[in-house]
Structures are given as C-alpha cells and as structure tokens.
N, C-alpha and C positions, 0 to 999 in steps of 0.2 A: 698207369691209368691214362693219363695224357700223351699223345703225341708227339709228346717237344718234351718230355722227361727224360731224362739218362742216366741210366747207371751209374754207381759210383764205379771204381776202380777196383778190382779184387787181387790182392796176392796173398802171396804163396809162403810161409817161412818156415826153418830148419831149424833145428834144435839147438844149433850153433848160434845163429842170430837172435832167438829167443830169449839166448842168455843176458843180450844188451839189448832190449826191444827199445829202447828208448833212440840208440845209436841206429837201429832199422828203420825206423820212425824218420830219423832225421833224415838220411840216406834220400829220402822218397818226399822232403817236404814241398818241394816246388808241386808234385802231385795232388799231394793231400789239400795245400794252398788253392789250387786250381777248383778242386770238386768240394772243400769244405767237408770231404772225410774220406777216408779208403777203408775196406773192408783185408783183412787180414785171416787166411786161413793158416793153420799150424799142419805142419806136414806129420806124417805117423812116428816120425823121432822126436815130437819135444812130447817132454816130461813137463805134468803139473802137479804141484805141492800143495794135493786136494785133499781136505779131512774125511776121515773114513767113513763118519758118519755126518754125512749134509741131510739138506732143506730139512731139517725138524727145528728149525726154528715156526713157533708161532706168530702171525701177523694179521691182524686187521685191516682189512680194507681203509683206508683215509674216507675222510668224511668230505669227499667234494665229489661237483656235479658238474655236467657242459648242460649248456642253455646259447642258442641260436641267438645271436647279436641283432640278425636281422634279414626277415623271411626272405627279402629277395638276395643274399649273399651268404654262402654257406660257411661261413665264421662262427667261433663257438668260444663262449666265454666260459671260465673255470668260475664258481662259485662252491661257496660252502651250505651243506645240506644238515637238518639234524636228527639224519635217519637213511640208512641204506636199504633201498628199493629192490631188496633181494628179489621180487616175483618178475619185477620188469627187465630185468637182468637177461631173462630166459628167452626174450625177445630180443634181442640182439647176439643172435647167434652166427652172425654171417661173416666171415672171415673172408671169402673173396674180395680183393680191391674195390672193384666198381660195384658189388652188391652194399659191402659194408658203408661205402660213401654215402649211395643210394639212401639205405634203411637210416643210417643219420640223419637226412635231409629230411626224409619222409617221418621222422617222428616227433613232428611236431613240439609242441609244451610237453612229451613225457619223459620222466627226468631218466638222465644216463647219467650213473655214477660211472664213475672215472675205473673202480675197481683194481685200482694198485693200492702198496704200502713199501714203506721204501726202512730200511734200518743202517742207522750210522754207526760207523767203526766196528760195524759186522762182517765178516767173511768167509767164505769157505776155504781160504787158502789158508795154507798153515807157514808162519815165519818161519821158512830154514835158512839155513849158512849158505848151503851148497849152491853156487849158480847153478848147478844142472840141471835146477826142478825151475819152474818158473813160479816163481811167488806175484800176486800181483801189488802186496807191501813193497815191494821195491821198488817201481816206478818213481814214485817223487825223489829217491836216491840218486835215482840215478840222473833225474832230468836238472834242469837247469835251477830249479830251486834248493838242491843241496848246496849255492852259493850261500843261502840265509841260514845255513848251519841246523843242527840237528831242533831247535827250538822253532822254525821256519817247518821243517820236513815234517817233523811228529803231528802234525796239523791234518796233514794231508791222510789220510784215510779210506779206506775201501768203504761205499756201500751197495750196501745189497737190495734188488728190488723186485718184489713180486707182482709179478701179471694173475690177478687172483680165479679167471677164466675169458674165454673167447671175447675175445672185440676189448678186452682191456685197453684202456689209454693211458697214455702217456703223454702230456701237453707240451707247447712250444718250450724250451727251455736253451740255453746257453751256460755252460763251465762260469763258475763262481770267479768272478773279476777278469772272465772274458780269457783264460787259459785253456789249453791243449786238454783233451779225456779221453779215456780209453772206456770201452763198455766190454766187457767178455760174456758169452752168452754161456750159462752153465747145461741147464734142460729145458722141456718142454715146447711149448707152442712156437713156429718163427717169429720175428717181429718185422713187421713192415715199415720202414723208415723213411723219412722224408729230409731232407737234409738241405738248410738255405745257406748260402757262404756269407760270413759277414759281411762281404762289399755289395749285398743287396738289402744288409739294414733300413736304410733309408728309404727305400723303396715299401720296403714293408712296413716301415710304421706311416707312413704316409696311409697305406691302404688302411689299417688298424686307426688311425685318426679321423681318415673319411665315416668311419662306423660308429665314432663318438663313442672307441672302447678307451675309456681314459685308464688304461694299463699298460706294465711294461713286456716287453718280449721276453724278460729273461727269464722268468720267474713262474714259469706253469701257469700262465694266467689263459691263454689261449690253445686254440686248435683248430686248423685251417685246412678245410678240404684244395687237394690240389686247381678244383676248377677256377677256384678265387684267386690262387696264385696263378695260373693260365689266364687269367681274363687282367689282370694287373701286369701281366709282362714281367713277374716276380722270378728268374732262375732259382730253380732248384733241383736236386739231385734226388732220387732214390735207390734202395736197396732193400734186398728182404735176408735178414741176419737166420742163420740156422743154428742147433746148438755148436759149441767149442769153437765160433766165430770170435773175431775182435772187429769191433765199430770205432775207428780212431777217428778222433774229429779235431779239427783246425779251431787256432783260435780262435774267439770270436762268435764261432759258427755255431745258430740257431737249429735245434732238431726235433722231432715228434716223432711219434710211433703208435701201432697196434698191434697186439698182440692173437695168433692162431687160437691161443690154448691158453693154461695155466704154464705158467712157466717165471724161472728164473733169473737175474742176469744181475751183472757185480759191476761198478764201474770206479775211478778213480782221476782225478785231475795230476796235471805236472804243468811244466815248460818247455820249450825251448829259444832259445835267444832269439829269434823272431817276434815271440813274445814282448820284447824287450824292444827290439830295435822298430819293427812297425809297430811300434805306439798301445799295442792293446793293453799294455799293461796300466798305462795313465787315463784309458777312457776315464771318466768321470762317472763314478756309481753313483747316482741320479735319487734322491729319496721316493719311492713309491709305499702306498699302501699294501705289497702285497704281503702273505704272511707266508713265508720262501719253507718251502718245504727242501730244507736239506742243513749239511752241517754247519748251524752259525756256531760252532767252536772256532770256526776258520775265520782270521780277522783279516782286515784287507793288507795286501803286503806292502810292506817299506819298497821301494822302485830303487829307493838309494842305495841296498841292499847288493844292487849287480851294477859294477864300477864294468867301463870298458874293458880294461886288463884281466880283468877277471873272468870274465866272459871268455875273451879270447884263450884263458890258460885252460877254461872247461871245455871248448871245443876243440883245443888240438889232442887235451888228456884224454877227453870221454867222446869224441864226435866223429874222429879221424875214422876212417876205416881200416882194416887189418885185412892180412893177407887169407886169413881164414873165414872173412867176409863171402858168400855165395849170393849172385845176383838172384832174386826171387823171380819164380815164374809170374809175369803180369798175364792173370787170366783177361784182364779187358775189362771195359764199360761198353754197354750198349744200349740201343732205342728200346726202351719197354713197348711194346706193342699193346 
C-alpha cells in the first residue's frame, strides 16, 4: 500500500530440509532477524501428515469488535461486543489493500467484528514417527525448547485459526513470552500481513501512547492501518500468504493480518538460542488487562532451564548443517507498489 513497504523475503524448500524445518529456520536467521519474518514455500517433494478428513471442525466467531481510537488517526482498538453484527458484515466485502483500508476508515461508529475464532491443541496434522511427512507437532521438538525436556515441550501446541469470511481480522499480536512461530496456511482466502520487527517496539508503543490506547501490543488489543505507521516512521514489512505457505516470524516480532475469503491457517511457537542470548526470553511480561486469546495452559518458561553448555550441545547436535542440506532458492523481497 505504501511506498516505503517491502516485501518480506520468500524461499523456497525441499523435502529434505522439511524434514528439519527448525535446522532451515536457523540456516536463514540473520534474514528472518532483519525483516522480522520470511515467507517459506515447499517445493512439490515435501510430503504433509494431513488428516483425511479436515476443516469440519465447528467454530464461532469470537465475540470482539475494532472501534477507531481516533477519527484523525487510523488506529483501531479490539473491544468486546455482546452480539455478532452478521448484516454489517456484508458491507465489508473489499479485499483489495487500499479499498479495504479505505472502507475501514470510512466506516465510521459501525461495528466490525473481527470475524475469527481460533482452537487450542487442535490440528490438522496427524502425529507420525516418520520424518518423511512433515508434522507441525514437531517443531517445539525439534527447536531449542526440547532443552526443558518433554514437560517444557507438551505445552507447546498447534492452533488452529479461522478467517470466518472476506476482510476477517486478525489484530496486532506477538508469540507468547516473545518466542519464534511458524503460521502454515491450509485453504482458502490469502492473508495480507503486515509484519513490525521488534527493534521498532518502542517506536510503536509510543505511537499507541500518544492515542491514550492504555493497551498492550502483544495481545490482540489493536490494529493499525499502514498509513499510521508511514506517518510515525514505524518500519514494517509486508506479504500476502497463499494457501501451503509458511509465515515464520522472528522473535519478538509484532504482526496483523486480513483475510481474502473464509479460510484456514494453523500456527505453532518454538525457539531458537537467540531467543536466549538476545534477551527476548527475560523481557519482562508486564500485567495488563487484556483477556489473551490463546493457550494459557502455557506457563511462562524457567530462562534457567537453557545453561550455556547446553545450548551450545543443541546447536552443534541439532543446528549444524549436513551435506544433504540444499541451499533454497531466495525468490527476493520487493517494493509493493
């Protein structure tokens, strides 16, 4: 939408690499570090350990709303509604970027539900043995948090999230205690993503405090048209996810979205020792009001859990690259026009 937007980073991967996506992951972090996420396609050899029968799970729309923070800044607060505005729904049909911004701006006090619903330790993957298939229960195995042993990892869980039609939202949110996620996109509509790297925190809650939104960033409390961050000097990236994409994001790193269509997507948190060593892991989770839509089975993690040494045994065991490693094609990031 803006001029001074860019692309995240897109590759490319093999069925081979698939197998360790966490080990691929790392390979590329100074990358992902840079843009605060890389987009990840799977080449026509990876296999996925997908159930036969998907999306008949039933879901509810969540019962929240955006509301304009303040007519001359196009910020948008999450609030809770007690009643889904199914008729007005059908007026936010516009899925183009600059129309959909547009029609937000222009709708004055009329309430837009959010139109997701999200389900914990749900999945469409099926656990198998075999690395061949790619499960997305594996990740927390394989990443840096299998140092805090199987009662650390069992925490960590897939959920599932639905876009329930056209212009769905998905508010500002960050990985639970500021760790690395993967998003995989199953079916349906794209999603348009907006993606802030954490070393422009500070810049945005400043913007967010000039608005007297006494909320936090992490937490689905907000949603911020790009012009607000163009006019604030806020850096951010975007990308539009199609289905059997991966959305990896950096720690730390703040993101939103909307959605084409009805559609599906699955995501999952891990680590890796960056986590650890630049500090994300100790930020300080800050008491807020907000009521966190996601899984508080997860408690926040022990730090003391990952000693130096051990660190270091998990990246020469699980980090190192192999000779059967194939470099991915980097499709590029470029200026959105």
């Amino acid at each position: 939408m803006s001029s001074s937007s860019i692309d995240i980073p897109t590759l490319q991967i093999n069925g081979n690499n698939l197998k360790n996506f966490v080990r691929f992951i790392s390979k590329h972090e100074n990358l992902l570090k840079e843009f605060g996420a890389i987009k990840v396609q799977p080449n026509v050899d990876c296999k996925f350990a997908l159930k036969k029968r998907q999306k008949n799970l039933s879901l509810n729309p969540i019962m929240k709303k955006i509301v304009k923070l303040n007519e001359n800044v196009n910020i948008y607060c999450v609030q809770t509604t007690d009643h889904i505005n199914e008729s007005s729904q059908n007026h936010f049909m516009e899925t183009d970027e600059k129309k959909f911004w547009s029609s937000l701006s222009s709708s004055n006090n009329e309430q837009r539900d959010l139109n997701i619903s999200f389900s914990f330790n749900t999945s469409f993957f099926i656990q198998k043995t075999s690395s061949t298939y790619f499960d997305l229960h594996r990740i927390p195995y394989q990443s840096l948090l299998k140092l805090g042993g199987r009662k650390l990892t069992n925490q960590f869980v897939p959920c599932i999230k639905r876009a329930h039609g056209p212009g769905a939202i998905f508010p500002l949110m960050s990985a639970r205690q500021h760790l690395f996620s993967i998003d995989y996109h199953h079916e349906g509509g794209n999603h348009h993503w907006y993606i802030i790297p954490a070393h422009q925190r500070e810049v945005l809650q400043n913007l967010s405090d000039q608005q007297n939104a006494s909320t936090c960033l992490d937490h689905g409390q907000l949603f911020i048209d790009p012009l607000a961050l163009d006019k604030s000097l806020i850096r951010y990236y975007q990308t539009i996810q199609h289905p059997n994409e991966f959305i990896v994001l950096y720690a730390g790193t703040l993101a939103q979205s909307y959605t084409e269509d009805i559609s599906w997507s699955e995501s999952i948190n891990f680590a890796l020792p960056s986590w650890i060593e630049e500090g994300h892991a100790n930020i300080p989770l800050l008491p807020c009001q907000c009521h966190i839509e996601q899984n508080c089975t997860v408690n926040t993690i022990d730090v003391s859990l990952f000693k130096q040494e051990s660190i270091q045994k998990y990246v020469t065991s699980y980090l190192k690259t192999t000779p059967n490693d194939v470099s991915p094609a980097l499709i590029g990031s470029s200026f959105s026009k």
